[in-house]
N, C-alpha and C positions, 0 to 999 in steps of 0.2 A: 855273228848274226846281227846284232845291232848296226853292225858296221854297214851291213850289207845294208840292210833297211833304211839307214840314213841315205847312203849314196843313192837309191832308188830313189826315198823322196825328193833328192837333191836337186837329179836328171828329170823329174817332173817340174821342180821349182824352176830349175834353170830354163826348160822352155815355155814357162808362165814369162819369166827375166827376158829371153830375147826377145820373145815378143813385143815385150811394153818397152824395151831399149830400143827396136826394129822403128815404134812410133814415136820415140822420142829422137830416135836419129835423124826422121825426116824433116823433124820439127826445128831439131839442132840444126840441121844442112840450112835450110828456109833460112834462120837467124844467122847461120854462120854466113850464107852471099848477102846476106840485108848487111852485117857488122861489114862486109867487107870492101862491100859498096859505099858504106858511109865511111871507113877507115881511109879509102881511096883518097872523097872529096876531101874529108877533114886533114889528110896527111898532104891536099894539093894546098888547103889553106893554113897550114904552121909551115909547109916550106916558103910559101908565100912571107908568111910573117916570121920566119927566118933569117929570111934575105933582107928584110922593111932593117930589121933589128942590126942585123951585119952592120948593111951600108949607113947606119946612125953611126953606129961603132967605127967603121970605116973612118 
């Protein structure tokens, strides 16, 4: 009986949970092309300074 009654609360709790996950997904998504956009530049400028580094090494 308690069991049941938890699991009832639980399936109410959990769509309280997707909901506020639903607004933080779109908020994550938003962050996740902004990091990925900068991931882009910032990974065109250490290959950049990758190669600077090599051909010293070279």
């Amino acid at each position: 009986m308690a069991k049941k009654a938890r699991t009832g609360h639980h399936g109410h709790h959990a769509h309280e949970d997707s909901e506020r996950a639903m607004a933080k997904n779109t908020a994550a998504e938003a962050r996740a092309k902004a990091a990925v956009r900068d991931a882009q530049s910032l990974s065109a400028k250490t290959r950049g300074m990758q190669q600077k580094a090599q051909a010293k090494r070279g």
